[in-house]
PyMOL Python script that loads the backbone (N, CA, C, O; Angstrom):
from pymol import cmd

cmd.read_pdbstr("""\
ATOM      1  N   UNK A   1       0.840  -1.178   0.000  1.00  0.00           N
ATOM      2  CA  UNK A   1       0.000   0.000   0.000  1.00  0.00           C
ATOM      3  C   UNK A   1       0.893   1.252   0.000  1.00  0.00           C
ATOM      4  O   UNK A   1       1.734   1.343   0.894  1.00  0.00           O
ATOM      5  N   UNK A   2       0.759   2.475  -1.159  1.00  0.00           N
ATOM      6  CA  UNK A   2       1.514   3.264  -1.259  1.00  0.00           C
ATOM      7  C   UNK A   2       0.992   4.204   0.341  1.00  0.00           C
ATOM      8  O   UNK A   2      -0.016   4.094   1.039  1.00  0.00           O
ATOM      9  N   UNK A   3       2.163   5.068   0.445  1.00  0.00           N
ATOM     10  CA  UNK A   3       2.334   5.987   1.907  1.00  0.00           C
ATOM     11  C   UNK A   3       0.821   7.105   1.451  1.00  0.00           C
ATOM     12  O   UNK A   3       0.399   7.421   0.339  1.00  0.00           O
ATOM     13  N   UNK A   4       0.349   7.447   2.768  1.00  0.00           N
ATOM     14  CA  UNK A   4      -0.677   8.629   2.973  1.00  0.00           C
ATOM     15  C   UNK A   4       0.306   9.705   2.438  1.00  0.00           C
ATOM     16  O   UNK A   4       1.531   9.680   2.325  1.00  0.00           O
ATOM     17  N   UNK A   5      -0.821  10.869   2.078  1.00  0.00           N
ATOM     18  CA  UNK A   5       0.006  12.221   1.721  1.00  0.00           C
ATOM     19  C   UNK A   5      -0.705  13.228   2.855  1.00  0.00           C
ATOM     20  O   UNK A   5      -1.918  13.176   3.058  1.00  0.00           O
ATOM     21  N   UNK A   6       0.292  14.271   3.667  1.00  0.00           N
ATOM     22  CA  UNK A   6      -0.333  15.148   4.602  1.00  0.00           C
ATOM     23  C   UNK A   6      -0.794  16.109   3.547  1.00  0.00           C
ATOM     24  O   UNK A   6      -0.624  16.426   2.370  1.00  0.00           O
ATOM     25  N   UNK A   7      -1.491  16.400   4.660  1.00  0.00           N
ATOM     26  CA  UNK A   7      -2.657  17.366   3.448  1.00  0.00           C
ATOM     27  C   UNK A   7      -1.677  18.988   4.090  1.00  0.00           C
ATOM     28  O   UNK A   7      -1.462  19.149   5.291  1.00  0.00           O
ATOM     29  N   UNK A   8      -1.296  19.830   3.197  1.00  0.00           N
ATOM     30  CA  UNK A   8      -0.346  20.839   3.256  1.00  0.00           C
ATOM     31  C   UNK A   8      -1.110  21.804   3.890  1.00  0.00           C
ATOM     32  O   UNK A   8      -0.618  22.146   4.965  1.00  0.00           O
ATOM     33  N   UNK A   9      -2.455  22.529   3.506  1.00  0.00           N
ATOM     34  CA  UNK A   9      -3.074  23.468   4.206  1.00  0.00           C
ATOM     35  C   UNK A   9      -3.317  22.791   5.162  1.00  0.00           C
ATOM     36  O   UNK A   9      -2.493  23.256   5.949  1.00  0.00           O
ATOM     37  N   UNK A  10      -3.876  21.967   5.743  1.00  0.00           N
ATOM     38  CA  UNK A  10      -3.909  21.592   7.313  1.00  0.00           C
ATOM     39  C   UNK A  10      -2.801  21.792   7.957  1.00  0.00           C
ATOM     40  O   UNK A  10      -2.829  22.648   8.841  1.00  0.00           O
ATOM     41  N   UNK A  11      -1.843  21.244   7.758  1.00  0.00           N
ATOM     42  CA  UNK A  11       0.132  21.209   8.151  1.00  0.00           C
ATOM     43  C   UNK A  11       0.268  22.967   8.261  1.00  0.00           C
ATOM     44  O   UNK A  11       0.796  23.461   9.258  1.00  0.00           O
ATOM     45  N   UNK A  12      -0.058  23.500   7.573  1.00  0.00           N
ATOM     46  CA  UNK A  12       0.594  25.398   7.693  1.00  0.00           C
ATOM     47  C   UNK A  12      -0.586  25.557   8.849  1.00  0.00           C
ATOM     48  O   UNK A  12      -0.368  26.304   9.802  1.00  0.00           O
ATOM     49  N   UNK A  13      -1.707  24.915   8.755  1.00  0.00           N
ATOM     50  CA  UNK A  13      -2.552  25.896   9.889  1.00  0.00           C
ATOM     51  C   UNK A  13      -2.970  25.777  11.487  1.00  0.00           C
ATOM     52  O   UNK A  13      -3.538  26.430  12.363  1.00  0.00           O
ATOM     53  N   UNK A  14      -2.229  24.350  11.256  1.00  0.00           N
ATOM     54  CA  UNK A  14      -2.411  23.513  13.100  1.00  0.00           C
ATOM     55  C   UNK A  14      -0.897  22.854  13.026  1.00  0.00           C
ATOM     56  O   UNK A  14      -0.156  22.654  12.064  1.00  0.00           O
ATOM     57  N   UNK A  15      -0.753  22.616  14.351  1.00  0.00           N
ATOM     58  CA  UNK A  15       0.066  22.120  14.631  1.00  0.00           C
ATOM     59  C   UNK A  15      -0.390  20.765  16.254  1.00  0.00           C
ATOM     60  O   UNK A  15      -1.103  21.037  17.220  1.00  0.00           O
ATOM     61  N   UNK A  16       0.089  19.873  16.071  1.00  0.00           N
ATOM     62  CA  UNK A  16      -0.188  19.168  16.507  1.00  0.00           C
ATOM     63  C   UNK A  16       1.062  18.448  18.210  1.00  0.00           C
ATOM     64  O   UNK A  16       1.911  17.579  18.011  1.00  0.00           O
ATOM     65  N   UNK A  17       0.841  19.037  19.560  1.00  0.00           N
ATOM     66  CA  UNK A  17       1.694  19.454  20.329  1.00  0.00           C
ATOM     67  C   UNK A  17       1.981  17.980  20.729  1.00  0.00           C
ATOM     68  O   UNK A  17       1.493  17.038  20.104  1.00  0.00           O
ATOM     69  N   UNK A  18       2.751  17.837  21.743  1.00  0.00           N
ATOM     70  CA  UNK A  18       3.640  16.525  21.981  1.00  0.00           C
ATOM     71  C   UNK A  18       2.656  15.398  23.009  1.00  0.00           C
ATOM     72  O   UNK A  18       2.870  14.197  23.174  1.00  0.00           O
ATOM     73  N   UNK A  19       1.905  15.964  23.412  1.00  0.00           N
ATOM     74  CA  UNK A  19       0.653  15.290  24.030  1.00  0.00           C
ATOM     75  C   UNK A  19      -0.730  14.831  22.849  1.00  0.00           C
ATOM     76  O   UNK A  19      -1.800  14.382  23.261  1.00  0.00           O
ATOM     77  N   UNK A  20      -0.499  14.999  21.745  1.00  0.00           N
ATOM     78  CA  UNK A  20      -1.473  15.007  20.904  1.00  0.00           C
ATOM     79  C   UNK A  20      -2.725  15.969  20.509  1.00  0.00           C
ATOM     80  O   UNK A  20      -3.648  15.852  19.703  1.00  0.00           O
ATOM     81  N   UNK A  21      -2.309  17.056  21.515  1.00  0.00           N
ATOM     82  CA  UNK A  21      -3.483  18.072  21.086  1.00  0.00           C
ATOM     83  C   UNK A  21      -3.271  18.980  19.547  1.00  0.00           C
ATOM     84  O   UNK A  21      -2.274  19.219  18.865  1.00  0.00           O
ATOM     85  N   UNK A  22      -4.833  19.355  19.397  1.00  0.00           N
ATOM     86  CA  UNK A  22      -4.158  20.149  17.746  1.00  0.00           C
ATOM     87  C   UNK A  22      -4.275  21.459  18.493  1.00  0.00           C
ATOM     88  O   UNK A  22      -4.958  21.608  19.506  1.00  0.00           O
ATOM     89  N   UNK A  23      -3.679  22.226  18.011  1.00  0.00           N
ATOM     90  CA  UNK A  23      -3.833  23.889  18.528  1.00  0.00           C
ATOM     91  C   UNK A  23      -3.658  25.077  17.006  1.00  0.00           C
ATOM     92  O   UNK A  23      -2.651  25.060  16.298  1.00  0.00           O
ATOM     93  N   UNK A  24      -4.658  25.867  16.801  1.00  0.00           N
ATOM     94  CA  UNK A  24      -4.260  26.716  15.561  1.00  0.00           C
ATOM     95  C   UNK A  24      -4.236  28.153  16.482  1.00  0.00           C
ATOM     96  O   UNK A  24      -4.318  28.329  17.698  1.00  0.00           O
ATOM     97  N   UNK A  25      -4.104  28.982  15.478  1.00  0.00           N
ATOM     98  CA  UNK A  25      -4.318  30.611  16.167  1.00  0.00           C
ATOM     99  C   UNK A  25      -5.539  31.003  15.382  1.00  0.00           C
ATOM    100  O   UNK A  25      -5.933  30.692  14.258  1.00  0.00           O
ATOM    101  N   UNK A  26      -5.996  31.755  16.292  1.00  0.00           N
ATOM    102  CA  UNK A  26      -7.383  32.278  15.926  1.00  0.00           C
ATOM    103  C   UNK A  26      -7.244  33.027  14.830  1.00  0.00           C
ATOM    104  O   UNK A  26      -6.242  33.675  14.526  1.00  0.00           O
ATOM    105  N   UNK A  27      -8.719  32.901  13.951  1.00  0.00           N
ATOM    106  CA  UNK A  27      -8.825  33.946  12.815  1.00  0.00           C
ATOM    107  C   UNK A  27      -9.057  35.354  12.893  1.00  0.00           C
ATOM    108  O   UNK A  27      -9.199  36.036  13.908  1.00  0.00           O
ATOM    109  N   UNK A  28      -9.083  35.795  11.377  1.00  0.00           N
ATOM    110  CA  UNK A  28      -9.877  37.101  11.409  1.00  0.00           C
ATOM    111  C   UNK A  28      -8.823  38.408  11.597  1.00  0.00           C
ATOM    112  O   UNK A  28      -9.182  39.564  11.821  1.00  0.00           O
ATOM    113  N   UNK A  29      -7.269  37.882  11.435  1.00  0.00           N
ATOM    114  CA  UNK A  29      -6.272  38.954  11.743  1.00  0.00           C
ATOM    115  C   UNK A  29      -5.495  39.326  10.760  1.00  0.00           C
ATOM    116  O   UNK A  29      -4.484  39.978  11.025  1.00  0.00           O
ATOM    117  N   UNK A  30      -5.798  39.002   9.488  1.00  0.00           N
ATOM    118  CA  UNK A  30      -5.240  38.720   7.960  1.00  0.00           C
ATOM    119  C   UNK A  30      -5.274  40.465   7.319  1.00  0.00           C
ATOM    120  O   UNK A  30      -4.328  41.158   6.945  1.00  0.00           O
ATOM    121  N   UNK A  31      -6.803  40.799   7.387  1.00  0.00           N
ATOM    122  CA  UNK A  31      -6.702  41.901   6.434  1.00  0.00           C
ATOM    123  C   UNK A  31      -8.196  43.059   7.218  1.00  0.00           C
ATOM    124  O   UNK A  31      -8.894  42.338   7.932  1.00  0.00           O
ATOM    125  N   UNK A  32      -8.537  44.026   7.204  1.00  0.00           N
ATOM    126  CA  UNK A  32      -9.365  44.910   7.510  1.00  0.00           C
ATOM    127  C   UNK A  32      -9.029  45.025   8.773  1.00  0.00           C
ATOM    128  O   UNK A  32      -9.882  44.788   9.628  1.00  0.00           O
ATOM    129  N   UNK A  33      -8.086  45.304   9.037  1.00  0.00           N
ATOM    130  CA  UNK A  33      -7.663  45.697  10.952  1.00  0.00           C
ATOM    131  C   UNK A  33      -8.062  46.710  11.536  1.00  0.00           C
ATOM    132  O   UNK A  33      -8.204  46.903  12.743  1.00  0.00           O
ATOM    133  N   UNK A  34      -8.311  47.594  10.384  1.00  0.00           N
ATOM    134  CA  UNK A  34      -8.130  49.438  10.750  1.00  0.00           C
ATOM    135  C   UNK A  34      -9.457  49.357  11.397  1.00  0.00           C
ATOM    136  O   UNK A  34      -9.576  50.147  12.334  1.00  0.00           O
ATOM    137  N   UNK A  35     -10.615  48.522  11.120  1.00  0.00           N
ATOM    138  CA  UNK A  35     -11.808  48.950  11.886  1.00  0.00           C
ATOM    139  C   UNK A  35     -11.901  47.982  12.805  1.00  0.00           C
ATOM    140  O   UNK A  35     -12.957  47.972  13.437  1.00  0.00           O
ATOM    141  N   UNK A  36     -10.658  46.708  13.208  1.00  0.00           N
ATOM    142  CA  UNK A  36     -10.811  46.460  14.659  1.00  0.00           C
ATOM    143  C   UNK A  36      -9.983  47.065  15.550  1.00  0.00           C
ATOM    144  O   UNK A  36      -8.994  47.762  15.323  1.00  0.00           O
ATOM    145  N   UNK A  37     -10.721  46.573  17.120  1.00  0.00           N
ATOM    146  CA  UNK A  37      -9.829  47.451  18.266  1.00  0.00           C
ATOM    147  C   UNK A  37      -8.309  46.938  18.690  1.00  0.00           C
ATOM    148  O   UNK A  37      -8.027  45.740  18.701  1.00  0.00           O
ATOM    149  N   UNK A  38      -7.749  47.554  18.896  1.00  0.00           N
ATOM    150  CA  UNK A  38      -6.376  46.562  19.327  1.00  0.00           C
ATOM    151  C   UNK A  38      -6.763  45.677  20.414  1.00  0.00           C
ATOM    152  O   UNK A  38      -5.980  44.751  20.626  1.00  0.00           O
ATOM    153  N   UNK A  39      -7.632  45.742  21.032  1.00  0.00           N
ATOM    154  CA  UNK A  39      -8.319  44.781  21.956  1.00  0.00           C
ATOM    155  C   UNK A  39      -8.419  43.178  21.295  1.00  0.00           C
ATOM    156  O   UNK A  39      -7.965  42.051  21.493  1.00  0.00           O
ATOM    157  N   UNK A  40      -9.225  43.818  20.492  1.00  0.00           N
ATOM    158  CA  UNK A  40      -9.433  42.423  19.802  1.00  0.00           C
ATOM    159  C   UNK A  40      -8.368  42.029  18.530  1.00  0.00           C
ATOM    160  O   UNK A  40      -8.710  41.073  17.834  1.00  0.00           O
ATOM    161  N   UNK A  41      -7.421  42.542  18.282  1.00  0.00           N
ATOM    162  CA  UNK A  41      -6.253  41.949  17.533  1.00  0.00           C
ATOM    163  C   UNK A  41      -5.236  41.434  18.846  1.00  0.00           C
ATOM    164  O   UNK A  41      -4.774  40.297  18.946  1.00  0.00           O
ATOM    165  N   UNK A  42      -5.102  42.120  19.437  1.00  0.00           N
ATOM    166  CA  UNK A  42      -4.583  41.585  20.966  1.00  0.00           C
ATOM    167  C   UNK A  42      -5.012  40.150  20.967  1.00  0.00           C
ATOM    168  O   UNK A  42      -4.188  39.297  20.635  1.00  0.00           O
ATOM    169  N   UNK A  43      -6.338  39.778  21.341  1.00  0.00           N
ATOM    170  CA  UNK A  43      -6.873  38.420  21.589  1.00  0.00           C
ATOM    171  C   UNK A  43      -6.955  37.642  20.729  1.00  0.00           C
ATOM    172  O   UNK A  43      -7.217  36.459  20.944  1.00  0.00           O
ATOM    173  N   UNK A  44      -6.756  38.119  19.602  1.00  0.00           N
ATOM    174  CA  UNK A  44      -6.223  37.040  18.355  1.00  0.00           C
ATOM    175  C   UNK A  44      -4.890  36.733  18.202  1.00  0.00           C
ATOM    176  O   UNK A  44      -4.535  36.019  17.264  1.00  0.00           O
ATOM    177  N   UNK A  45      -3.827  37.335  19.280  1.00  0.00           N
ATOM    178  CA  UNK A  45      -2.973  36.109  19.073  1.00  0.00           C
ATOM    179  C   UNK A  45      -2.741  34.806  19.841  1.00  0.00           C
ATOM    180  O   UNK A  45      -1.838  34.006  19.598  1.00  0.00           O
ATOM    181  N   UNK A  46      -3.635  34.696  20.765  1.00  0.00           N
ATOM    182  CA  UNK A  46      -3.698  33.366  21.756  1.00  0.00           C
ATOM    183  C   UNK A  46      -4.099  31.886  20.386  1.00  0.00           C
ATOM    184  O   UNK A  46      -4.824  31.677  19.414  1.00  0.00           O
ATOM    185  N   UNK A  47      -3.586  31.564  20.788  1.00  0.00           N
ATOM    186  CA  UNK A  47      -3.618  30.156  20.417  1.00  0.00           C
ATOM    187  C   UNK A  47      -4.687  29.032  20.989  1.00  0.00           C
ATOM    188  O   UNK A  47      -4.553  28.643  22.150  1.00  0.00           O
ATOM    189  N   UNK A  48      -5.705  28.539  20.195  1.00  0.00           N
ATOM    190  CA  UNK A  48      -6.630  27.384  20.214  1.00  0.00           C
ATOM    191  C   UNK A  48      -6.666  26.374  20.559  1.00  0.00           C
ATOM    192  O   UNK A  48      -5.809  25.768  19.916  1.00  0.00           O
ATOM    193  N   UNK A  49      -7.308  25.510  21.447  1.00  0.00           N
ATOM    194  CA  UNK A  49      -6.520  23.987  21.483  1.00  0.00           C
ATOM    195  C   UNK A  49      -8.194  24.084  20.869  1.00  0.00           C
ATOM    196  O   UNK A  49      -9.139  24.731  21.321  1.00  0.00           O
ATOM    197  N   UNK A  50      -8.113  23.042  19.497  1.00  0.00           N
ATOM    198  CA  UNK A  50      -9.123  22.655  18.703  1.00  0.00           C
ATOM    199  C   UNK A  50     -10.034  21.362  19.410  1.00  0.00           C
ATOM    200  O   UNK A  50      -9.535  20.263  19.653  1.00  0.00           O
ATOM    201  N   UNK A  51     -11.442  21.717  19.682  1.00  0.00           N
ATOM    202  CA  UNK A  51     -12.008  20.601  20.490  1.00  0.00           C
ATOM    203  C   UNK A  51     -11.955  19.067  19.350  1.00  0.00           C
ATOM    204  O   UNK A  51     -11.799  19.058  18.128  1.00  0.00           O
ATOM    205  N   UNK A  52     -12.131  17.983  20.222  1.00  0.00           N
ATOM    206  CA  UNK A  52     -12.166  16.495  20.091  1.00  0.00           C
ATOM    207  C   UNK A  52     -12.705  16.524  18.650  1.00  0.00           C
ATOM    208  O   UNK A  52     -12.036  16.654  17.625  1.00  0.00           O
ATOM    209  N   UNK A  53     -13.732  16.413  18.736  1.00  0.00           N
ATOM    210  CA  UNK A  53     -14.289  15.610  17.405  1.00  0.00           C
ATOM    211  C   UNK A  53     -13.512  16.123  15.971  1.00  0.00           C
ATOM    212  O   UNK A  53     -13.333  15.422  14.975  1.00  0.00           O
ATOM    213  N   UNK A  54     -13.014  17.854  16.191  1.00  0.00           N
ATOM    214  CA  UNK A  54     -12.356  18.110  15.124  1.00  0.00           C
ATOM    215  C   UNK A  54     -11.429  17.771  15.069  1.00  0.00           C
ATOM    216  O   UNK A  54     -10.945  17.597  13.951  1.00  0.00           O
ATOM    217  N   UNK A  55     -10.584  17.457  16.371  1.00  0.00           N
ATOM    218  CA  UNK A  55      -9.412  17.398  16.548  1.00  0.00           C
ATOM    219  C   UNK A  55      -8.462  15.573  15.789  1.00  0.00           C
ATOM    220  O   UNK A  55      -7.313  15.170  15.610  1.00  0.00           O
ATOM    221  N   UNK A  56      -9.758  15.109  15.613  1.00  0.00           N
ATOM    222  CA  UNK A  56      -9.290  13.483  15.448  1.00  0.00           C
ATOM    223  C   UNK A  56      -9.737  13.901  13.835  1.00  0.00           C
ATOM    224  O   UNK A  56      -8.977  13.324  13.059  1.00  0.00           O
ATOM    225  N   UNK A  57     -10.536  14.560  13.273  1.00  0.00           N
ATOM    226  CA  UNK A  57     -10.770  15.140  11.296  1.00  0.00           C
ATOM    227  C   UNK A  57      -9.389  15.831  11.189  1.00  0.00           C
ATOM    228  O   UNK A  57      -9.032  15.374  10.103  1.00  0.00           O
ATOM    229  N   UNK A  58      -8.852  16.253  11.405  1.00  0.00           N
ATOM    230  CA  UNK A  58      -7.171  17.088  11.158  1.00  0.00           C
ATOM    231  C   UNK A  58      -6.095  16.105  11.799  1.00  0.00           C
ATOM    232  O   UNK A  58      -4.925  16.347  11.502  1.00  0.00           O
ATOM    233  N   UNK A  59      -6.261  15.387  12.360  1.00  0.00           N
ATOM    234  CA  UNK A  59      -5.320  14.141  12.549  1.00  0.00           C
ATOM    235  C   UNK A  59      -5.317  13.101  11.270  1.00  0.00           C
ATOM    236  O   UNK A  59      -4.334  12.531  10.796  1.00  0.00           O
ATOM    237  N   UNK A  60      -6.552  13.020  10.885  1.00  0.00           N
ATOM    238  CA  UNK A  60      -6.440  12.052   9.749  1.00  0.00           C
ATOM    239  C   UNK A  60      -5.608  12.851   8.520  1.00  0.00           C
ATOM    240  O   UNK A  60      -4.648  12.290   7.993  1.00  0.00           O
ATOM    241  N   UNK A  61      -6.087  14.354   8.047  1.00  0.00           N
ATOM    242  CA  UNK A  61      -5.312  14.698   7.544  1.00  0.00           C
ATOM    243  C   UNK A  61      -3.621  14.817   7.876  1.00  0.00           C
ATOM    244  O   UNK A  61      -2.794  15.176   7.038  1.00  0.00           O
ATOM    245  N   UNK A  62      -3.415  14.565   8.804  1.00  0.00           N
ATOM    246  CA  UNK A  62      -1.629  14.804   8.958  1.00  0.00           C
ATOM    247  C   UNK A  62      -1.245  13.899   9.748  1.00  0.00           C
ATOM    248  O   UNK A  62      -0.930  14.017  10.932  1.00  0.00           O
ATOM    249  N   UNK A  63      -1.278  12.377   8.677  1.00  0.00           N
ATOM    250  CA  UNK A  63      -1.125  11.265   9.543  1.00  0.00           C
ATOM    251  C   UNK A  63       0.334  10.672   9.690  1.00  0.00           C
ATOM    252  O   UNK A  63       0.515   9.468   9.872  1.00  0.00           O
ATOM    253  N   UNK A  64       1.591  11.794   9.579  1.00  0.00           N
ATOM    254  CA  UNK A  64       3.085  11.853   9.772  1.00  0.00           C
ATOM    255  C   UNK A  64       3.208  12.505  10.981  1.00  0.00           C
ATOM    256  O   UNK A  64       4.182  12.115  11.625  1.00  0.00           O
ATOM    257  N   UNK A  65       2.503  13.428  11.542  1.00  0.00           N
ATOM    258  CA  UNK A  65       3.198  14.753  12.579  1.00  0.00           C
ATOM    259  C   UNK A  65       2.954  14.451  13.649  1.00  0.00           C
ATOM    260  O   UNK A  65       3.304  15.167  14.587  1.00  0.00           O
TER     261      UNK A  65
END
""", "prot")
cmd.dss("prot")
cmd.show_as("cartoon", "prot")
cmd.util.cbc("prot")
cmd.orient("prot")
């Protein structure tokens, strides 16, 4: 049976920590900033731990990491 392929946009957008949790960074900090508060670009840089059920759908995709 040829090898799985990780799926690349999943791989750039989670990362998967040494206990098995997935964790991404929150959205929404890409482009139109000027009309949010620094409050809330502030709180977009904390980092996610992605709940269970998704968390085992993005494992299948990145079944090397």
């Amino acid at each position: 049976m040829p090898k799985m392929k990780t799926h690349k946009g999943t791989k750039a957008r989670v990362k998967i920590t040494g206990r098995g949790k997935v964790v991404a960074m929150r959205s929404g900090k890409r482009h139109l900033n000027y009309k949010k508060s620094g409050k809330r670009i502030r709180q977009g840089r904390v980092t996610l731990v992605i709940a269970k059920p998704e968390a085992d759908r993005i494992k299948r995709l990145l079944p090397y990491e």
